[in-house]
N, C-alpha and C positions, 0 to 999 in steps of 0.2 A: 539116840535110839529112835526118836520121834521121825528122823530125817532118813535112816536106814528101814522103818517100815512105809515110811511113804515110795520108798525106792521099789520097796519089794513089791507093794501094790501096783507099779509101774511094769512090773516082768513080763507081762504077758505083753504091754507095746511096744517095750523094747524089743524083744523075739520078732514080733512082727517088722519094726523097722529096722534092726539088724537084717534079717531074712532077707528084707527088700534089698538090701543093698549089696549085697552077697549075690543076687539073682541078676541085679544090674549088672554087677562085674563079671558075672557070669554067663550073663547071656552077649555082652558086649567081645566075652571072647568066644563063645560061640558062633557067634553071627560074622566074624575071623574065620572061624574053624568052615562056615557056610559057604562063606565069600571063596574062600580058598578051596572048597571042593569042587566047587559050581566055575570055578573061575570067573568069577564077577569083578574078581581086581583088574585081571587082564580083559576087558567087555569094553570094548569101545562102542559098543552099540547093537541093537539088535534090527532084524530085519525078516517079517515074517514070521513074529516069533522065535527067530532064531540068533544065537548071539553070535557075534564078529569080533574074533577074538584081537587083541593086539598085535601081536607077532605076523599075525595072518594080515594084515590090515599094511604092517609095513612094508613086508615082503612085497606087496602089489603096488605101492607107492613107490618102493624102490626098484622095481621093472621097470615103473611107468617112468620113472627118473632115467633112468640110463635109456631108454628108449626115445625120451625128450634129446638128451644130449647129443645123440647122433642125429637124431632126425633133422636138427637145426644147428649140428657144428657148434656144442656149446661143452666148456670145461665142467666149470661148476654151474648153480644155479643159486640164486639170491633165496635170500628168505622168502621172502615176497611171492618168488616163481616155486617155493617148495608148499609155500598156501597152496595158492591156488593150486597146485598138483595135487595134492590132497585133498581138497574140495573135488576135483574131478574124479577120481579115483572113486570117493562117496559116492558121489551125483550114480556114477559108472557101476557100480558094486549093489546100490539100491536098485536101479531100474534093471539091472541084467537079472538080479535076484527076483525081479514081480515077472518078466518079462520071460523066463526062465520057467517060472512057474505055471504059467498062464499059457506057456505055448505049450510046456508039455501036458497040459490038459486037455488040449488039440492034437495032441501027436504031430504038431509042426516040427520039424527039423530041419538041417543043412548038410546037406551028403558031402561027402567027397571029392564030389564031382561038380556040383554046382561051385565048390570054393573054386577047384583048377577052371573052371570057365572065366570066373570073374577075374581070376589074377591073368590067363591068355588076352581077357579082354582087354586088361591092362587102364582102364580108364577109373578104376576107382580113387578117389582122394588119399588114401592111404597106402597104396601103391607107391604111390608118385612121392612119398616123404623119404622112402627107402634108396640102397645106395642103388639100387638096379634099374636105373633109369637110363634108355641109351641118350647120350647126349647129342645126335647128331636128330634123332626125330624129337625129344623132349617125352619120350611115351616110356613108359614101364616093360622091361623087355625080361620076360618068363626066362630065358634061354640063358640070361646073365645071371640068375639062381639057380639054378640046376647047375651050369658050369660050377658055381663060387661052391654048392654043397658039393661037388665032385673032386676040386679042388682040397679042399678043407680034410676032407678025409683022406685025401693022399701025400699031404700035409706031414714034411719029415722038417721043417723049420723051427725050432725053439723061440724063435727070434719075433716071428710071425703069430703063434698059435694064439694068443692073448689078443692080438686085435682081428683076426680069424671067427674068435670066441665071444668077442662082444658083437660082432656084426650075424654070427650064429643066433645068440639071442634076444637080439633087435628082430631076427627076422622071424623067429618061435612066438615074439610079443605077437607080430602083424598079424602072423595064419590066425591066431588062438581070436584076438581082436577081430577081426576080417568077419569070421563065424560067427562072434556073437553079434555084430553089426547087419549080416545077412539075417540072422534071427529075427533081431527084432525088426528089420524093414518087410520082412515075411509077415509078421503078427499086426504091425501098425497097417498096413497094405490092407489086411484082411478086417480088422476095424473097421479103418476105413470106408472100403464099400458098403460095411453095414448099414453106415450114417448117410450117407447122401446117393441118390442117383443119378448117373452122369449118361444124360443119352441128349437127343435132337431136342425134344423139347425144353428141359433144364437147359442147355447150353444158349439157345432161340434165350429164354428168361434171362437170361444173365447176361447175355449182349445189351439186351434190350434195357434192362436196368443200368448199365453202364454208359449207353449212347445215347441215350433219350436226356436231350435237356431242356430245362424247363427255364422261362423268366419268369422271376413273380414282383410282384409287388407287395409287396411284406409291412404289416401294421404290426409292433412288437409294444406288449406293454410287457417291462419287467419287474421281476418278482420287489425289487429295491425302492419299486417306489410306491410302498405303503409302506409305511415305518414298524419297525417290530412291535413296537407298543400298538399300535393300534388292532393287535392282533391278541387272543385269548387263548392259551396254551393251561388245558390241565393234566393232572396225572393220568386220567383214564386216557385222555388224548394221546401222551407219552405211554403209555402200558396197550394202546392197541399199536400205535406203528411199530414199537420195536416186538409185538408178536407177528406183526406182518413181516417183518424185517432179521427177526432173528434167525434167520441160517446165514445172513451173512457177517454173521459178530461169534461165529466158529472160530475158534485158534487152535489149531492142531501141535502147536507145539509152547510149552510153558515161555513167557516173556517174564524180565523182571523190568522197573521204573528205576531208574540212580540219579542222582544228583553227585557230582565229585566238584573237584579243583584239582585238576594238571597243571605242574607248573614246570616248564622245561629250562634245566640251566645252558648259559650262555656265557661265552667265554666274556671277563671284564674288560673294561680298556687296558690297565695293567698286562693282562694275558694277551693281548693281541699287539701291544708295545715291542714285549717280549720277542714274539714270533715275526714280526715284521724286520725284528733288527738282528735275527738269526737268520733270517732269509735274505739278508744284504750280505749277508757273510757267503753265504753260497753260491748267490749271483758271481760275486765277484770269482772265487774258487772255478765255478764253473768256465767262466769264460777265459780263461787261464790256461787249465788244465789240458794235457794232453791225451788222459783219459774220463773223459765223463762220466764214463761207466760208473767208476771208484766214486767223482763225485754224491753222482746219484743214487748208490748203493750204501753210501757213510750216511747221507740224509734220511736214510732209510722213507721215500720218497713212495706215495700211492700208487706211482704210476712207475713201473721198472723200467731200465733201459735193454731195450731188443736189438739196438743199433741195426735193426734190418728198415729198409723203408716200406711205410705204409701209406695208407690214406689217410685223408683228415678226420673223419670220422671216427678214427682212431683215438685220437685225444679227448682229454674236456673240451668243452664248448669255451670256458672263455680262454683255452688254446689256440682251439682247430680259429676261432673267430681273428687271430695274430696272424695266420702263418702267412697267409697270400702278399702280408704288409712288410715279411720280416726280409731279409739278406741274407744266405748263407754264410756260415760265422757269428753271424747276431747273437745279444744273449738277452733276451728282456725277461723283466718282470720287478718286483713281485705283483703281479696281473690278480686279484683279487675275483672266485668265482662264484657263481650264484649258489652254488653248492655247498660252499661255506668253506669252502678251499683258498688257500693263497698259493701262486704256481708261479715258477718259473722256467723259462726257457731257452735252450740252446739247436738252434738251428745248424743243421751240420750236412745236411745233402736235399736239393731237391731235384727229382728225377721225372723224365717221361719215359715211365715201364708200362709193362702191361699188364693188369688185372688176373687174367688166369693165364695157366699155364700148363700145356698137358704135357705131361713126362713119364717115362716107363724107367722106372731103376733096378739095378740087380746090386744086394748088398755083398760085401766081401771081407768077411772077417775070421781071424784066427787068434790066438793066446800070442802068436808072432807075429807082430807088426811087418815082420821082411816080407814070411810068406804068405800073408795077406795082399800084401805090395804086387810082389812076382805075378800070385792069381790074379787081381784086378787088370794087371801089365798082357795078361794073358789073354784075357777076356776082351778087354780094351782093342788090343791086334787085331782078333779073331774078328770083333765086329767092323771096323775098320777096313777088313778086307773083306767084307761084304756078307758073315755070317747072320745067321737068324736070332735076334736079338731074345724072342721068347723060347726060340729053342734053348739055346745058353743057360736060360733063368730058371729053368725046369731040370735043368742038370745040379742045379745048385741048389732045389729044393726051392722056389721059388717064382713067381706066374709071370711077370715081367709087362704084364698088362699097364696098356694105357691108363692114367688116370689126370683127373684134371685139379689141380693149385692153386687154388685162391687167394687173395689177399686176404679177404676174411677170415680165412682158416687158422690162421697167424697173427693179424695182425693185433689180436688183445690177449693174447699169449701171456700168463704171467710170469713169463723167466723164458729168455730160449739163449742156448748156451753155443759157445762161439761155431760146432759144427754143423748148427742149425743155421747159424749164419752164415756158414759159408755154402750151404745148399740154397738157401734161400737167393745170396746174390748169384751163383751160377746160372741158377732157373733163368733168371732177370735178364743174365744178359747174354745166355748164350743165344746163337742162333737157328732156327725152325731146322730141323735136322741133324743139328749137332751134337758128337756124340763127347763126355769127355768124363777120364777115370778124375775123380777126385778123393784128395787123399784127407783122410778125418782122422782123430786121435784115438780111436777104435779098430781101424782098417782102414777098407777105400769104400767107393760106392760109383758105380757104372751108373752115369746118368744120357739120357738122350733125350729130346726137349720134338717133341712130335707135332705140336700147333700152339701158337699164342694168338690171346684175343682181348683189345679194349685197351689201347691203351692210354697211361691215366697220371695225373700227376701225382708223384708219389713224393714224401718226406720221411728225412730220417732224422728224428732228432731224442737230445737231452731233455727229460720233463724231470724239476724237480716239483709233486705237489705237497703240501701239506695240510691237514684238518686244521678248522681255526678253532682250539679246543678251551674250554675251562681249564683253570691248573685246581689243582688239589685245594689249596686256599681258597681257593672261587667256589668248588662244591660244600665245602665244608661249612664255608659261611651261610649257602643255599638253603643246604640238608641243616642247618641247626635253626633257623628262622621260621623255615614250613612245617620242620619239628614240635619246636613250640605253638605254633598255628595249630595245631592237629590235639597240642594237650590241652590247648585251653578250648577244642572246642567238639567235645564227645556226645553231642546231640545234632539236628539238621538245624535247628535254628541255633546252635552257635556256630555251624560251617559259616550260615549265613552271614552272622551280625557282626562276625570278625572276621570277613573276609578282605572288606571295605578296609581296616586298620591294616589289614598286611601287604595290601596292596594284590590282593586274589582277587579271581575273579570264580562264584560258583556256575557251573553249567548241569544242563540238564539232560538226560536222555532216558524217552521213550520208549518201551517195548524192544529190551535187548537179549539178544537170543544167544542161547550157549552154541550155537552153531558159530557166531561171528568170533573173529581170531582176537581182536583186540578192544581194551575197554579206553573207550575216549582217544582211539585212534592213535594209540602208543603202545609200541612193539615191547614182549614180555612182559604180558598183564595175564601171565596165565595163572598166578595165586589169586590175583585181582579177582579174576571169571571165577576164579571155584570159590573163593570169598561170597560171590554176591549170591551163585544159586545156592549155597549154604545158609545165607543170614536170613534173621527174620525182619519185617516191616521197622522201619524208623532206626536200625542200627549205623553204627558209624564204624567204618574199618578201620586197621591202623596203616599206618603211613608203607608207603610203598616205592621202593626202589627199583625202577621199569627203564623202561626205550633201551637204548645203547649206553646204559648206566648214565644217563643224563637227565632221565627225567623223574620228577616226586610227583606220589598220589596220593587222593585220600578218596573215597566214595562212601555213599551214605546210599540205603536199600529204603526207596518211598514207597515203592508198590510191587507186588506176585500178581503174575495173570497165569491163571491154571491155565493146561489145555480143558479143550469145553466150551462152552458158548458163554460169552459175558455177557455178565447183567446189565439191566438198566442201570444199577446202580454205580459202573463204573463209569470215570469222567466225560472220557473218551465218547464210550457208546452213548450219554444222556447227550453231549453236547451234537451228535448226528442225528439222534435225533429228534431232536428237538427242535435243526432245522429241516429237517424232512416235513414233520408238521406244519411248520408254519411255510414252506414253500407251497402245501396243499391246502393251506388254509387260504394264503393268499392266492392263490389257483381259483380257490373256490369263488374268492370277493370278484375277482376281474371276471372271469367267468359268466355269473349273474349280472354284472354290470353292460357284460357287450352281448348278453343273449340274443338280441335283436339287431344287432349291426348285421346290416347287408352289403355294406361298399365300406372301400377304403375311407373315403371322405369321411364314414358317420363313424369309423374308427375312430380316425385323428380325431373327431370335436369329444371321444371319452377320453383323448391325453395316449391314444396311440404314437410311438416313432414312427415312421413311414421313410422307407427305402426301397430301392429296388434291388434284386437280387438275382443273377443270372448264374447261370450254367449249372441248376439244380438236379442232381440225379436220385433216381432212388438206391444207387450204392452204396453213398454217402454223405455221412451227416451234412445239413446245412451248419456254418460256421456263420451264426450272427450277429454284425460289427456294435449293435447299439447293445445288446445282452452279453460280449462278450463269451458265445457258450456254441460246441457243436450239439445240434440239434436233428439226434434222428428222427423222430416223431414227426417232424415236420417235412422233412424228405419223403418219407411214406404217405404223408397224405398231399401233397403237393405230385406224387406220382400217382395217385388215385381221383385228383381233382381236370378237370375236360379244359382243353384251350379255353382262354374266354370268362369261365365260371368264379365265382367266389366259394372262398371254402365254405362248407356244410357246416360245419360248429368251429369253436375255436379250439385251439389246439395248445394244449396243456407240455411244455418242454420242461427244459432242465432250468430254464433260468426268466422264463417269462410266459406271457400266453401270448398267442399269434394269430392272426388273420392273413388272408392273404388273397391277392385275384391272380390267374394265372395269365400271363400275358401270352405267352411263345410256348409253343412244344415246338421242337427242330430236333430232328435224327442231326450227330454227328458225322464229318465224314469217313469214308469206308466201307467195306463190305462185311457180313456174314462168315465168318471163319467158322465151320463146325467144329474142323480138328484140333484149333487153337483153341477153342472156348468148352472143347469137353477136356481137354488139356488140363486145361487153368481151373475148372469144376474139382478133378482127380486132385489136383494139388493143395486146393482149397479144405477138401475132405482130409487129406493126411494132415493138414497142421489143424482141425478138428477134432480126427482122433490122437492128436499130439497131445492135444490140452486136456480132454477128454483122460487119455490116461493120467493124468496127475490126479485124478480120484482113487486110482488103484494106490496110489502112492502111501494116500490119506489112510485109505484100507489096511495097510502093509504096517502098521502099527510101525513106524518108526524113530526107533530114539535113537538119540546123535551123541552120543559123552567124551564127543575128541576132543570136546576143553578140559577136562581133566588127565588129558597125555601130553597134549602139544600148548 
């Protein structure tokens, strides 16, 4: 009873801490019920206040991807090259959004009219990535887009419409891109002049500081040779420089401090026994074999067999690095690559063909292979006897236009199947003018070979490659060792103290930003990243299964750095400045010491270096050899000091104090350019207001949360 009334005395905190926890779980699905109104799950980032939703985000990643692909002849794209595109995409999405904004608070815009100039003009960089470039001037030819849109819509080809359709919108990316790109060179332009003015006499200045050099004779005492101790560093000392100093200890966006241990597995000698003595098996297969293809396609091999010839560039390196040595017939290997590949090779043609190749085809196909035949037999004639090849091709729903064939374009092809290869040798070896119907397992196809150019030595061969992998056994021993390592050590000083017994090695990284893609430089760390901006100080994550399922993690969270201005009290910021002080403390000792030097000589006898130093401007810093330090301060006043004279006081640098006598003033040779040097002013000022706007940037409140997608 005694125990049932002390319960009951309790009712009232129990209510309360039930309550509480009913509100937890209740607000934690509310703040669900928020995230999903607001769409904050789909919020890769905000900009301007304004959020950037996911879907939206890929969609422009995925233009800008197929936009990559044509513009540089590329199938897929590597991880690697899908970062960076996404990075660009950001970079591109952030500054179009301030840049966006900021113009139209000017009412800057870009007519219609100014875009058809710039594409007539044809000379912009982006132009020239597109397919409408004429190849006989190298320029971008307007008249080649207007055809291909006139084209396209009168366009009765099924066959066509799809690569018709992607080069449609490649060329929607470029207009839409082109616009925003005039925008902001309209707004930066306009900047621009704000900051600097560019006429007769600025451009007279800035010759003049450029040509004017000076010799000196330079007394350097540096800051190194008073010893730190001899120098008195207090807190007030530390608490005024970094209030002198504190706008440049702003971080605009949250850093974290990690400590881990990556340990990448690696196949054992066992496993490479293994592989060495199944690639003897192949060799031998291959060189045997009357179809390599089979070989190569049984070894299920990295590198496919195309059986068309390429370049060497083609291959791996410690391929291509063989072929010049081998024989046609030859079978070598297993040739060991720095890639971690073991490769072998069968050499089976080397050719002198030619690099490109322009050719105009009309395709000819039906559900009946005969009368597919008969047409192409028909077409074939008709040109033969001296018909218009593009007339023809436009009878058949098709343009029949010139186009030029690369090696490249093919030559890393992953799979091209035997019709491709019979186009591809035709090209090769037919002759400049030659027309001829070729018959394929789909129809025929009317080819004529219009001009070749470069020609190159080419090869065609068998590559079998292999990864030189971990077996199962191998990871598993890995994963259960690092395993262990990680249970016994759930604090940073036991990462530490047992890292040494497992044969680990702990590393360290400073200030890691959730923008960066991977943690400790190993690919699919993206629980890793959202681990670390989640955790608090001094936690230890658990073990982690990253890279190309090869590599183990573990990371420990030492330090958060808000955005905002760090304090003195963060390590980083005390140990800056703390030499900043004592670099002006000792300033100050050398300083007093040479107040009264008036020549070099009574330099040296206070323990000055003494060198001479030519070709001094005031453009640019002097670089000097006994301080190891560029020094502008010294430039400035070596450009303000008369032939002849010693400097006025000493001069306080980055890395020492300086004296100096000026020996030489000499003009360099050359004249006065007005129009080059207000040229070069204009240009100066645009990469001023370049920098200049990444304050806007700062302004535009922006968060980045694409580690928590990608």
């Amino acid at each position: 009873m005694a125990a049932i009334g002390k319960i009951r005395s309790w009712g009232p905190v129990l209510i309360i801490v039930i309550g509480l926890g009913l509100f937890a779980f209740i607000a934690e699905d509310w703040s669900k019920i928020v995230d999903a109104l607001f769409g904050r799950r789909n919020e890769v980032g905000t900009v301007l206040g304004k959020s950037v939703d996911i879907n939206d985000f890929n969609e422009k990643v995925n233009e800008f991807t197929e936009y990559v692909k044509i513009a540089r002849g590329m199938d897929n794209l590597t991880d690697e090259q899908t970062s960076a595109l996404r990075d660009q995409v950001w970079q591109t999405l952030v500054q179009n959004s301030i840049i966006e904004k900021e113009a139209g608070e000017l009412g800057l815009t870009v007519t219609d009219e100014e875009l058809q100039n710039i594409m007539k003009e044809g000379t912009n960089p982006m132009l020239l990535q597109t397919p409408f470039v004429n190849q006989q001037t190298g320029r971008f030819d307007y008249t080649m887009v207007q055809k291909f849109l006139n084209d396209k819509s009168a366009l009765n080809n099924p066959q066509l419409a799809e690569q018709y359709e992607a080069i449609s919108k490649f060329w929607s990316f470029t207009e839409k891109n082109m616009r925003t790109q005039l925008l902001a060179q309209k707004y930066q332009a306009l900047f621009a002049r704000c900051m600097m003015v560019t006429n007769n006499v600025s451009a007279k200045a800035a010759f003049a500081a450029e040509n004017e050099e000076s010799t000196i004779e330079l007394a350097a005492i540096p800051y190194s040779s008073i010893n730190d101790n001899k120098v008195t560093v207090t807190d007030g000392d530390l608490k005024a420089k970094y209030d002198e100093l504190k706008p440049m200890f702003t971080q605009y966006q949250e850093t974290r401090d990690i400590k881990y241990v990556s340990v990448k597995v690696s196949a054992s000698d066992a496993d490479r026994n293994a592989l060495t003595a199944q690639m003897k098996k192949y060799a031998e297969e291959l060189q045997s074999s009357d179809n390599p293809g089979n070989v190569v396609s049984k070894s299920s091999s990295l590198v496919p067999f195309n059986g068309v010839p390429v370049m060497k560039d083609a291959f791996p390196t410690a391929i291509a690095a063989k072929l010049d040595s081998m024989s046609v017939g030859q079978t070598l290997g297993p040739v060991e690559g720095a890639d971690n590949t073991t490769n072998i090779i069968r050499l089976i043609a080397k050719e002198q063909l030619p690099d490109s190749v322009q050719v105009r085809i009309i395709q000819v196909a039906d559900q009946n292979n005969d009368v597919a035949a008969k047409r192409a037999d028909s077409i074939y004639n008709a040109l033969q006897g001296g018909g218009d090849f593009e007339a023809l091709a436009k009878k058949y729903g098709q343009t029949g236009e010139k186009m030029w064939v690369t090696t490249r374009q093919y030559q890393n092809a992953s799979g091209i199947d035997a019709d491709f290869r019979s186009y591809i040798k035709a090209i090769n070896t037919m002759a400049v003018n030659e027309t001829k119907n070729l018959q394929l397992s789909q129809g025929n196809m009317i080819i004529q070979v219009a001009d070749k150019r470069a020609t190159v030595t080419k090869y065609t061969a068998a590559v079998i490659s292999k990864s030189i992998d971990f077996s199962k056994d191998t990871y598993n021993a890995a994963y259960n060792k690092f395993s262990q390592y990680v249970s016994e050590s759930q604090s940073i000083e036991g990462l530490e103290k047992n890292a040494a017994k497992y044969g680990y090695k702990v590393e360290e990284r400073k200030d890691l930003s959730s923008a960066e893609h991977y943690v400790a430089n190993v690919r699919d760390t993206r629980d890793a990243m959202k681990w670390i901006f989640g955790a608090k100080t001094n936690e230890v994550s658990q073990l982690y299964e990253c890279g190309d399922n090869d590599n183990l993690l573990v990371v420990a969270l030492t330090g958060i750095h808000k955005e905002g201005v760090r304090s003195l009290d963060d390590a980083a910021v005390k140990e800056y400045v703390k030499n900043a002080v004592l670099r002006d403390k000792k300033a100050e000792q050398i300083i007093a010491n040479v107040k009264d030097v008036k020549s070099i000589e009574a330099a040296k006898s206070k323990g000055a270096q003494v060198s001479e130093v030519s070709q001094v401007t005031f453009a640019a810093p002097v670089f000097v050899q006994s301080t190891g330090a560029n020094e502008p301060a010294l430039s400035g006043a070596v450009a303000g000091t008369a032939k002849g004279k010693f400097s006025a006081a000493p001069v306080k640098g980055n890395a020492g104090v300086y004296l100096f006598q000026v020996k030489e003033k000499t003009p360099r040779p050359g004249k006065f350019d007005e129009a080059a040097y207000t040229k070069r002013l204009g240009q100066r000022a645009s990469q001023a207001a370049q920098q200049a706007l990444q304050e806007y940037f700062v302004k535009a409140d922006v968060k980045d949360n694409r580690y928590l997608f990608f």
